[in-house]
C-alpha positions as CSV (number, residue, x, y, z in Angstrom):
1,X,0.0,0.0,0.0
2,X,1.3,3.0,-1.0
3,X,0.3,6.3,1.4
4,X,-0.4,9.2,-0.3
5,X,-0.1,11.9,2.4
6,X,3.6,13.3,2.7
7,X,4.2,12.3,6.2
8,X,3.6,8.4,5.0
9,X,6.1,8.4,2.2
10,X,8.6,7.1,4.5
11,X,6.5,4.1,4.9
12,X,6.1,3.3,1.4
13,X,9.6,3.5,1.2
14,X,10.4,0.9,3.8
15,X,7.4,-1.1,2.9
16,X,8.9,-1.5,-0.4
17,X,12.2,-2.1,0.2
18,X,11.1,-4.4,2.6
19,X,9.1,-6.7,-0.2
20,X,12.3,-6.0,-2.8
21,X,14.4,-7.5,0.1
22,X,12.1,-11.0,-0.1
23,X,11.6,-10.6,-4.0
24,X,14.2,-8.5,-5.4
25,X,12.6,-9.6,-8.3
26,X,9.1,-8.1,-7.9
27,X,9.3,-5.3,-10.6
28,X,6.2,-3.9,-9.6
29,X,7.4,-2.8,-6.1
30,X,10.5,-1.2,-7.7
31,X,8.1,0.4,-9.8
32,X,6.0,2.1,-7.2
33,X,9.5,2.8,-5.2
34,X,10.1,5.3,-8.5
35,X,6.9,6.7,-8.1
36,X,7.4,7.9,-4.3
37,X,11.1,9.0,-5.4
38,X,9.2,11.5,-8.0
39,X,6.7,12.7,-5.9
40,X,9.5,13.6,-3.5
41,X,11.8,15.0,-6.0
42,X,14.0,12.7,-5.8
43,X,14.8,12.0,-9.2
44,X,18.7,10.1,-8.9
45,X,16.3,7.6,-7.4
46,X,13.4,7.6,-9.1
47,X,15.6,6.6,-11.9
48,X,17.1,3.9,-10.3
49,X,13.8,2.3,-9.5
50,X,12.8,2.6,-13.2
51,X,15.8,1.0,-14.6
52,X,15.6,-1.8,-12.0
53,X,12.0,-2.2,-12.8
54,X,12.7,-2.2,-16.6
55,X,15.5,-4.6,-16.6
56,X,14.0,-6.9,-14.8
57,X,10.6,-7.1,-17.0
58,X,11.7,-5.3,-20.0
59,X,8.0,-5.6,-21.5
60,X,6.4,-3.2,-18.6
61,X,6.5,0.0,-20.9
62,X,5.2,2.3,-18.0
63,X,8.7,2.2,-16.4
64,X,10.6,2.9,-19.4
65,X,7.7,5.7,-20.5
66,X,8.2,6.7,-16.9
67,X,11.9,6.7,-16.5
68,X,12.2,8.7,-20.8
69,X,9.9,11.3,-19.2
70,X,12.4,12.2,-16.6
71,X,15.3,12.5,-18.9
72,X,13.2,14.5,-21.7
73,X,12.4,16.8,-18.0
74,X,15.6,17.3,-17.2
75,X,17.4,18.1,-20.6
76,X,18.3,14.9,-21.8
77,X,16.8,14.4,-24.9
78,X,18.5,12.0,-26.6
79,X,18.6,10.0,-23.9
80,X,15.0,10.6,-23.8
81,X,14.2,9.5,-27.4
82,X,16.0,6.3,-27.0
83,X,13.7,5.5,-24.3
84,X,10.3,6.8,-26.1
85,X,11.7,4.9,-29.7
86,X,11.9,1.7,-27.2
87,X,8.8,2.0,-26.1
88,X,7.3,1.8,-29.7
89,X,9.1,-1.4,-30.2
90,X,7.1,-2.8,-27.5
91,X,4.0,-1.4,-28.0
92,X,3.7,0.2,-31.2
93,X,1.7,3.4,-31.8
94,X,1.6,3.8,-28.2
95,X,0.8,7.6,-27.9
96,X,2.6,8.7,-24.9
97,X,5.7,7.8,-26.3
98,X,4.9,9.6,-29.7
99,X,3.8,12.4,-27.3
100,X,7.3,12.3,-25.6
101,X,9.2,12.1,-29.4
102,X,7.4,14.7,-30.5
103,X,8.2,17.5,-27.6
104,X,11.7,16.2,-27.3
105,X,12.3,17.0,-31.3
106,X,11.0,20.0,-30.5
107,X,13.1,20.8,-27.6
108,X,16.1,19.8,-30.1
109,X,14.9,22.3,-32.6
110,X,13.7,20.0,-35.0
111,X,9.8,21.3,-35.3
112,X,9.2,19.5,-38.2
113,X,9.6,16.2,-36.1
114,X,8.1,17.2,-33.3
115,X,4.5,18.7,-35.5
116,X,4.5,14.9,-37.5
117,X,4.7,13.0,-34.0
118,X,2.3,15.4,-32.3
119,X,-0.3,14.6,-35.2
120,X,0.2,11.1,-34.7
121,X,-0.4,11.6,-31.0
122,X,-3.6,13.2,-31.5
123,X,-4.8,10.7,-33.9
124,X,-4.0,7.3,-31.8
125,X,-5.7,8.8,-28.7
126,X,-8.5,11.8,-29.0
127,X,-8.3,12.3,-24.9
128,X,-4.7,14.0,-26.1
129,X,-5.0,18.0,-25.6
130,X,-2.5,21.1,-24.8
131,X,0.9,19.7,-27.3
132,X,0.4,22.4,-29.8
133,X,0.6,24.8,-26.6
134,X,3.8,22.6,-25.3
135,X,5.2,22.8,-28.1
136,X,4.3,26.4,-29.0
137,X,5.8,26.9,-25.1
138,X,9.2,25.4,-26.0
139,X,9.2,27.4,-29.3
140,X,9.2,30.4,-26.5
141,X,12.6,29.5,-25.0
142,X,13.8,30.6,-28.7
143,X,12.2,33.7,-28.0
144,X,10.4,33.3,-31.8
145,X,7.0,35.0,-30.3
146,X,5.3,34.3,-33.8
147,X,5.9,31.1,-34.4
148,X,5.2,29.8,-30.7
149,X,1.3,31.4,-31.2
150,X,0.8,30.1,-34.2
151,X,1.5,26.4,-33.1
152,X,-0.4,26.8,-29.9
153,X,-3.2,28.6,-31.8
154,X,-3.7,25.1,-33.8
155,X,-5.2,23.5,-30.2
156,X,-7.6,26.7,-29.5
157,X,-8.8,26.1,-33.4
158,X,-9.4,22.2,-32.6
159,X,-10.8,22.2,-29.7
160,X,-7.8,20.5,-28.0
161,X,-6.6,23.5,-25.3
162,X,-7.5,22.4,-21.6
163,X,-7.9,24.4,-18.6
164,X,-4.7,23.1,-17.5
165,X,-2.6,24.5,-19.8
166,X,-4.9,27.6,-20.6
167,X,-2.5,30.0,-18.6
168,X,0.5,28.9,-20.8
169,X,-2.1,30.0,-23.8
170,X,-2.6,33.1,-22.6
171,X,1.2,33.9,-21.8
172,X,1.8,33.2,-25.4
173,X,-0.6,35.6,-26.4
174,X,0.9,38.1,-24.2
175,X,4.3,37.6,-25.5
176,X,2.4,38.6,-28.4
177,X,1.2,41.5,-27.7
178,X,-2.4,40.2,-27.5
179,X,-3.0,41.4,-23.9
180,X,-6.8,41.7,-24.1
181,X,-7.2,38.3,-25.3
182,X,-4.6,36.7,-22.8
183,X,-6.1,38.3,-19.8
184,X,-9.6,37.3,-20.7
185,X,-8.0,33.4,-20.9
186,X,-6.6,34.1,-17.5
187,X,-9.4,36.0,-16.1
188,X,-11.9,32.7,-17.9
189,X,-9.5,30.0,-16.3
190,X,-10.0,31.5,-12.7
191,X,-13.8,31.6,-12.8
192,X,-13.9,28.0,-13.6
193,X,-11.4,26.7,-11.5
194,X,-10.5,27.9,-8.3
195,X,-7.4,25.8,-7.7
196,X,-5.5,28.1,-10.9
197,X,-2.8,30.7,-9.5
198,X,-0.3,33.2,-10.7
199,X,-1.7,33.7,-13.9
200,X,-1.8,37.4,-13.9
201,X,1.8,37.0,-11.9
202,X,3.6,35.5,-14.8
203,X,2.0,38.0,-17.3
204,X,3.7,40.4,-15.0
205,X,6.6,38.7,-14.9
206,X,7.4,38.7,-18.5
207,X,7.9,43.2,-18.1
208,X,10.3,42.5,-15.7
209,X,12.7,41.6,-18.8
210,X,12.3,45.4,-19.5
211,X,12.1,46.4,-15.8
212,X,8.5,47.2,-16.5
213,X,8.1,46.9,-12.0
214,X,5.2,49.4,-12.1
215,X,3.2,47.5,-15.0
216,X,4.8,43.5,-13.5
217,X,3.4,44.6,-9.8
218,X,0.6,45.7,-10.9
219,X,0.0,42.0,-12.8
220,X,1.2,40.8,-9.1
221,X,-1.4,42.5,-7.1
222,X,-4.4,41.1,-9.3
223,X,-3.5,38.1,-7.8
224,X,-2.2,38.9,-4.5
225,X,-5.8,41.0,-3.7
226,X,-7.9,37.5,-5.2
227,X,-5.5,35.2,-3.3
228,X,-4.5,33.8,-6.4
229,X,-0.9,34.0,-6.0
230,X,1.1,30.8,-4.4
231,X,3.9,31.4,-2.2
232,X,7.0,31.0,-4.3
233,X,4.9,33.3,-6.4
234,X,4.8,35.2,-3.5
235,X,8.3,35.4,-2.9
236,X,8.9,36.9,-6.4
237,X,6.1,39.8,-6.1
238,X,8.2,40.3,-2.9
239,X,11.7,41.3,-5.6
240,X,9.2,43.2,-7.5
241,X,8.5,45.4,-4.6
242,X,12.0,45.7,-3.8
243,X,12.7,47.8,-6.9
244,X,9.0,49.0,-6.2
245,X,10.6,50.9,-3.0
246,X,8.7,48.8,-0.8
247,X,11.6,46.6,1.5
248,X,9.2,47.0,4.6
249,X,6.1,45.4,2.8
250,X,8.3,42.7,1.1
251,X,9.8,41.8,4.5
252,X,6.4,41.2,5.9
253,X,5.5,38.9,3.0
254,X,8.3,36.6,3.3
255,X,8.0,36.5,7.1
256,X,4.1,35.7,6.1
257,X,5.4,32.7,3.7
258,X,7.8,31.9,6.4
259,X,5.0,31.6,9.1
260,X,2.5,29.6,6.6
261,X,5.0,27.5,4.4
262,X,7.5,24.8,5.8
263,X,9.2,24.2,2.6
264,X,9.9,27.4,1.5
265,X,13.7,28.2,1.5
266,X,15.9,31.0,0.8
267,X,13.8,33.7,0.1
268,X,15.2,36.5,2.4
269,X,18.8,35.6,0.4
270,X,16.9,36.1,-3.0
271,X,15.5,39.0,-1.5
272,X,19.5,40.7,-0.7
273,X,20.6,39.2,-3.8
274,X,18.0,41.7,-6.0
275,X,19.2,44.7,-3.1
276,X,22.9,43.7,-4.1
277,X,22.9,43.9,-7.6
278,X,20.9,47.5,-7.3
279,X,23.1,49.0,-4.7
280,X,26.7,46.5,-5.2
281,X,26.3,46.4,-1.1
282,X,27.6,42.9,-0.1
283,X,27.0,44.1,4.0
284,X,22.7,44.1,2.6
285,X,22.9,40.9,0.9
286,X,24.9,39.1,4.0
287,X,22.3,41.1,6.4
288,X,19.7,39.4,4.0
289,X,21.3,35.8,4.3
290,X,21.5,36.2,8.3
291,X,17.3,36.2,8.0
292,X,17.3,32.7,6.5
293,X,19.7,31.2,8.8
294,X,17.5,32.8,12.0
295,X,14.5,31.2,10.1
296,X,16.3,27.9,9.4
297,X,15.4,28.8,5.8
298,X,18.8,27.9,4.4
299,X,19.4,25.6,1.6
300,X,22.2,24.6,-1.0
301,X,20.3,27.8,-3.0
302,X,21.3,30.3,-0.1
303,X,25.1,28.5,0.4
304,X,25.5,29.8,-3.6
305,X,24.2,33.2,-2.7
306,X,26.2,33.5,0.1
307,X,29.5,32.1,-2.1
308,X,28.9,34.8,-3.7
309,X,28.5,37.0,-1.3
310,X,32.2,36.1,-0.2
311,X,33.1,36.4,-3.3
312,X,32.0,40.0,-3.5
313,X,33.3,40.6,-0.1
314,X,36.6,40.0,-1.4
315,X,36.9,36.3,0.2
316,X,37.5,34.3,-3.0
317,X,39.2,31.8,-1.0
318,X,36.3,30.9,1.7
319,X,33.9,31.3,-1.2
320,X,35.6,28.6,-2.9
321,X,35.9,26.8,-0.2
322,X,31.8,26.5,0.0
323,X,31.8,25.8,-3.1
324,X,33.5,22.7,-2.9
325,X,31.6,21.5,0.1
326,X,28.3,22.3,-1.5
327,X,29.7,19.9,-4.2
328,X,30.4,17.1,-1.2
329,X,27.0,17.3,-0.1
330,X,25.1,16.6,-3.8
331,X,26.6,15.4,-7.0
332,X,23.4,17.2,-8.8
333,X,24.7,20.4,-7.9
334,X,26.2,22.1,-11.4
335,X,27.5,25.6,-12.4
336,X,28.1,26.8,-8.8
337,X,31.9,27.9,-9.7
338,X,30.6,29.2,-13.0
339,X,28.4,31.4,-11.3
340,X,31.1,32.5,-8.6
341,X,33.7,33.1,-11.6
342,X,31.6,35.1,-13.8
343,X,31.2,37.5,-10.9
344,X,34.6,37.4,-10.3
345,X,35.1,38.5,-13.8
346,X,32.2,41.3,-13.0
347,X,35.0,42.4,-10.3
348,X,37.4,43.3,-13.1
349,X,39.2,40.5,-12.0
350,X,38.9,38.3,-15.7
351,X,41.9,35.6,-14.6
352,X,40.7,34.4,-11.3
353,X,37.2,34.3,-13.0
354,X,38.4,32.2,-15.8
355,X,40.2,30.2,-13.8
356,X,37.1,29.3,-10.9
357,X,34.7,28.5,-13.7
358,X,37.4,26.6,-15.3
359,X,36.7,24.2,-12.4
360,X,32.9,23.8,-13.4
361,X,34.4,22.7,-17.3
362,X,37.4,19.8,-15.7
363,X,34.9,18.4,-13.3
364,X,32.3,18.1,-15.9
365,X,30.1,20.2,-13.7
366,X,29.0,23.2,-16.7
367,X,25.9,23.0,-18.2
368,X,25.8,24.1,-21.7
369,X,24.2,27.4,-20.5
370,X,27.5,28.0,-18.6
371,X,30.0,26.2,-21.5
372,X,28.6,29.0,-24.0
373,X,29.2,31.8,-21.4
374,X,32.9,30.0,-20.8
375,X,33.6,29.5,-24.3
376,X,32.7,33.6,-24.4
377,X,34.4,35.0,-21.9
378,X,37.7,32.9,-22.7
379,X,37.6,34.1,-26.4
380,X,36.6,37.8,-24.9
381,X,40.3,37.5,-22.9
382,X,41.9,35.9,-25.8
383,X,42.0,32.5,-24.9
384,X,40.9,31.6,-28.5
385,X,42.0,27.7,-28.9
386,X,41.2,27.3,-26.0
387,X,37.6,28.7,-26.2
388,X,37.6,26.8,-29.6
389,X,37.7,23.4,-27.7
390,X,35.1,24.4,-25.0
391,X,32.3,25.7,-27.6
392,X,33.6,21.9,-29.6
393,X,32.7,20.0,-26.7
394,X,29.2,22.4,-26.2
395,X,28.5,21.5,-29.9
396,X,29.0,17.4,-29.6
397,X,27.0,17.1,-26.6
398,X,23.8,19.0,-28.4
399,X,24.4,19.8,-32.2
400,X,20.9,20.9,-31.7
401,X,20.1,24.8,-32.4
402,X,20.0,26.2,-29.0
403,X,19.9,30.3,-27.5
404,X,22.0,31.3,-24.8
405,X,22.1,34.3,-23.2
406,X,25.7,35.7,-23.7
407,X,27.4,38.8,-23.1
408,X,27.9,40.0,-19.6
409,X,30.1,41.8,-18.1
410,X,32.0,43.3,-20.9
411,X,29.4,43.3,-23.9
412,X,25.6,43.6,-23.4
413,X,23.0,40.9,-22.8
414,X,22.0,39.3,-25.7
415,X,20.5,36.4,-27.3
416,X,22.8,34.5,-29.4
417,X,21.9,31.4,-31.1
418,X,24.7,28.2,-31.0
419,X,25.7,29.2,-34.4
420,X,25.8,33.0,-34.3
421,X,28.3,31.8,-30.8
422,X,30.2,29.7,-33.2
423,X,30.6,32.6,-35.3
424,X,32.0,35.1,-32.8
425,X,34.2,32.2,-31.3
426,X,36.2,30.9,-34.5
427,X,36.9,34.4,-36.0
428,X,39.6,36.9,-35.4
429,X,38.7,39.8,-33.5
């Protein structure tokens, strides 16, 4: 039996293990041992379960279709497609698995994929709704406003768009420039169901690009006044209001969270962390971090933030130091020293910079978000070969068409896509 309420998991887990211990060959028990792991978060060994489930009875799709979902989740999409092919070889035409195909092609860039194994979703199995607005979602993260509407639009036109992914709709529209019609969605979604949050919050959210705070907050109160807005929600209306001039009232929401919310972490650190980069004061953003520690609302999150507060304190050393124990404590920890060397480079201090997120690069801890920024920055200080190699190993791991967001310190923020990178690496400048 498998308890549903959070305070049971722990039984589950034992129970299971327990009937694993007698039958290490009961797949099903490994099965439902993956399920709790998700539900916790736990994903290192949700995947473990799957596998061991799979290998033992490699015709129980569900753990396979289970397991490929987590990879396509997490970025590993080819990994992912393996998984979802695999499936088809055991049960052909199965539609999740063309459903899980079709957004990982178009998480790879390849649309054209991703539409033909979409349509055959839709066919197999009418209950199918919201991939057109998935899809038209991911098309988002290319930051091509056009073409993500006019996907999305094809499940408003067929009658396909749910409630559930309604908002998503509506924040497509908005990217748009179609505000009437995406607050309406919003506004149509929250009179139906009164379990839907932060809609109007992530319309606001998108003006913060353009530190649009008057027009974002105003998004944030809609909610905030109809008790729409959920707490990590919360905590981000609460940075809104910081560069709104309103500390006082943004204290007394995250004490509010605090008193409500047990697994809420680290929000008086994100808190300093917006005060830091508006002011450069490393005493607010410690000040900030002391909050969370006298809550015991410290995580892994608010040991970065305080790295690099070190760092910005002039303490390279201890920051590092953290750094590496944070590393000690959880092997899914990436990009930490990236993060801590690119404000070093902020610092005017380029080779220590290069150097700590050098660290991220020879422990194969850099995501390709951070190898595009590396392979930057080392061409910037004219490290060329070597920034040649790094953007080489960037481009093996996902050939794929990808947009990063490149530029900072030295050069402005912008949107470059892998090739565009490519181009600006391998020439002379």
């Amino acid at each position: 039996m498998v308890y549903f309420n959070r305070n049971d998991y722990n039984k589950s887990i034992k129970l299971f293990n327990h009937i694993i211990k007698i039958y290490p060959s009961f797949y099903q028990a490994h099965f439902q041992l993956g399920n709790i792991y998700k539900l916790l978060g736990d994903l290192k060994k949700a995947k473990q379960s799957y596998k061991q489930s799979f290998s033992i009875n490699s015709y129980h799709e569900t753990s396979l279709f289970e397991l490929s979902l987590i990879e396509m989740e997490n970025g590993y999409y080819e990994e992912a497609l393996k998984g979802f092919y695999k499936i088809l070889d055991i049960v052909p035409s199965h539609p999740g698995a063309m459903m899980g195909i079709g957004l990982s092609y178009g998480t790879t860039g390849k649309f054209d994929k991703a539409i033909e194994y979409i349509e055959k979703t839709y066919k197999k199995d009418k209950e199918f709704k919201d991939l057109f607005v998935r899809l038209g979602w991911i098309k988002m993260k290319y930051r091509d406003w056009n073409k993500a509407l006019m996907i999305a639009e094809i499940d408003e036109e067929r009658g396909r768009l749910s409630d559930v992914c309604k908002i998503q709709y509506a924040l497509i529209c908005g990217r748009n420039g179609k505000i009437a019609k995406a607050e309406k969605i919003i506004e149509d979604v929250y009179d139906r169901d009164h379990l839907s949050f932060d809609g109007f919050s992530q319309l606001g959210w998108m003006h913060t690009e353009n530190r649009n705070w008057q027009i974002a907050y105003d998004y944030f109160l809609k909610d905030f006044i109809r008790n729409r807005l959920s707490d990590l929600w919360k905590v981000n209306f609460a940075i809104i209001c910081i560069y709104m001039n309103r500390l006082n009232f943004a204290n007394e929401l995250i004490k509010d969270i605090y008193s409500k919310n047990n697994y809420v972490y680290d929000a008086f650190a994100k808190l300093g962390l917006s005060l830091y980069y508006t002011t450069k004061k490393v005493k607010i953003l410690l000040e900030f971090l002391e909050k969370d520690e006298k809550y015991n609302r410290k995580s892994i999150e608010g040991d970065i933030i305080y790295a690099m507060a070190l760092c910005g304190n002039q303490k390279e050393k201890e920051a590092l130091d953290l750094i590496k124990e944070i590393y000690s404590k959880d092997n899914n920890i990436n990009d930490t020293y990236s993060v801590v060397g690119w404000q070093l480079i902020e610092l005017n201090f380029p080779e220590h910079g290069l150097r700590t997120m050098e660290i991220d690069y020879i422990e194969n801890r850099m995501s390709s978000y951070w190898k595009a920024n590396f392979a930057f920055q080392l061409r910037i200080y004219g490290k060329r070969d070597y920034a040649i190699r790094v953007f080489n190993s960037l481009y093996s791991e996902n050939p794929h068409t990808k947009e990063y967001l490149i530029g900072y310190p030295i050069y402005p923020l912008k949107i470059l896509s892998t090739l565009e990178l490519k181009d600006l690496i391998f020439k002379n400048l």
